[in-house]
C-alpha positions, 0 to 999 in steps of 0.5 A: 519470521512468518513463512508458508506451513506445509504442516498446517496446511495438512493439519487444516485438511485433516479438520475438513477432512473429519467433518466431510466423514463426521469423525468426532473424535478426531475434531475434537482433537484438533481444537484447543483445550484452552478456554479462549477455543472461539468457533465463529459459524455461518448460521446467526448467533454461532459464536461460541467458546471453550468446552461448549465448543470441543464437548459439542462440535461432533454433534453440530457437524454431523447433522450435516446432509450427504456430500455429494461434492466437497471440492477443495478451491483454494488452501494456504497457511503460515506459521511464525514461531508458535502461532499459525493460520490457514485459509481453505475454500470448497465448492459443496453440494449436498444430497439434499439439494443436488441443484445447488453449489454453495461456496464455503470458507474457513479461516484456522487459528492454530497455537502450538499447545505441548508441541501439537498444533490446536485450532484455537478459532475456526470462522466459517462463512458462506459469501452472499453478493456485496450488492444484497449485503450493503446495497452497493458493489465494493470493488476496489480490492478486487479492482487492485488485484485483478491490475496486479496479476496484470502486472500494473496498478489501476489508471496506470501509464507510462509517460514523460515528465519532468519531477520536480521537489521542493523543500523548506529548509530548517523547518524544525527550527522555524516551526520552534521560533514561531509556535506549531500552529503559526508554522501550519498556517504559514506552510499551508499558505505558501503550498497554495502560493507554490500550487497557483505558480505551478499550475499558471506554469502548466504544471500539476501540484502533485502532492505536499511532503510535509514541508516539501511538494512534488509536481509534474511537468510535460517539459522541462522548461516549464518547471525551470520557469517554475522553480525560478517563479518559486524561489522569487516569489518566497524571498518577496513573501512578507511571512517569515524568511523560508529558504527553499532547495529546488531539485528537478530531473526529466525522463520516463515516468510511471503514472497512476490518476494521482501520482508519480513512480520510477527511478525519475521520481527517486532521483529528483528527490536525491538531486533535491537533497544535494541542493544548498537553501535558495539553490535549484538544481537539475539533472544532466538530462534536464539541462539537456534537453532545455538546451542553449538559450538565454532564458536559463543560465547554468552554474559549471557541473558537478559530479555527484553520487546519488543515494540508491543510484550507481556511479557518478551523476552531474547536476547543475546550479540553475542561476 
């Protein structure tokens, strides 16, 4: 099991500790004997290996100027059973260039050699601006990470949906019957058929699930009108026969630019499993908020149990 290492974390800062004061012995000592020692550098061409490494790493540090500043940024490191790794960085001036801050970052690969923890890889680098490097910026990791320390993903906002599932029951067997590549094609034809009526519904394809769909809708009327539209037009469909089961529940929703999170997404999903092939079901919440009219007609409920959810849950047969 990987976990954070305490003793690689101190081992890692006696090696930038060695070099800061140029104690040779003592890098030496902590690199691996083995032949498979890697030391990548930050000058062109430094990617070296075995005693070349351990034989000359004293004389390669210390030529190094005077620190005038070796300041420690950022360090953690993990081990799982005999292996481990660590990553440090340090703000760094030099005598020779008083003016000048340069950012450096190690990365450590450890193994445990006879009980002791040996560097079999160091990778040292100084970061220059992605846009002098690839000409552009690439800021999508860094994006993601500033919205999670925010505590929410980029594009991210709360609303009211109603989730609706689809699925194509016994699709194994269908895709047998007919060949793989008859059945891509049939399934590919009828997403676009479920996309056109979703969409004239007011309502958003989300996402295929294999050989099922997710969509949205601002209420809940119009993914009833949805459902129904869906399941007719699949019975009028000359391709084969496909049965569907329809799952439907409204409530508060997490969105991000393309998709949809929360416990109302989980949920439409189990209610969807729950339903028999031709049957839409909805949640007790869907039902209500549709409200009495003659447009819809709603089989008795049923108490159910809902994978990942506690208690007893109703449901409804739209008919």
């Amino acid at each position: 099991m990987t976990r954070p290492s305490t003793e690689l974390l101190a081992v890692s800062r006696r090696w930038i500790d060695a070099i800061q004061h140029k104690r040779k012995n003592q890098m030496r000592n902590l690199l691996s004997e083995h032949q498979y020692l890697r030391f990548v550098g930050t000058g062109d061409g430094e990617l070296w290996a075995g005693d070349a490494v351990r034989e000359g790493i004293g004389e390669f540090f210390g030529v190094i100027p005077r620190f005038l500043k070796h300041e420690e940024t950022f360090a953690e490191a993990f081990e799982n059973g005999d292996s481990g790794w660590a990553c440090l960085t340090h703000d760094i001036v030099f005598a020779d260039q008083p003016d000048r801050t340069f950012h450096v970052r190690n990365t450590l690969i450890f193994a445990l050699e006879e009980g002791v923890w040996k560097i079999v890889q160091r990778h040292g680098s100084v970061p220059i601006p992605n846009i002098d490097f690839t000409g552009i910026e690439q800021n999508a990791i860094a994006d993601l990470v500033a919205a999670a320390r925010k505590g929410f993903s980029l594009d991210q906002r709360d609303g009211f949906a109603s989730i609706m599932f689809s699925d194509i029951v016994n699709s194994s067997r269908l895709a047998s019957m007919i060949g793989d590549r008859l059945w891509s094609s049939e399934v590919a034809r009828h997403f676009d058929m479920l996309r056109k009526i979703i969409e004239d519904a007011g309502g958003q394809f989300v996402k295929s699930l294999g050989d099922g769909t997710m969509s949205s809708f601002p209420e809940p009327a119009h993914a009833l009108r949805a459902a129904q539209a869906i399941l007719q037009a699949t019975v009028q469909s000359d391709g084969p026969v496909i049965a569907l089961r329809i799952g439907i529940h409204t409530g508060n929703i997490i969105q991000t630019s393309d998709d949809f999170f929360g416990s109302v997404v989980n949920k439409a999903a189990r209610i969807t499993a729950l339903a028999a092939p031709g049957e839409i079901q909805v949640s007790d919440a869907t039902r209500k908020m549709v409200g009495e009219t003659h447009d819809y007609r709603f089989a008795n409920a049923t108490s159910v149990e809902l994978q990942g959810f506690e208690g007893e849950h109703l449901i409804h047969r739209l008919g």
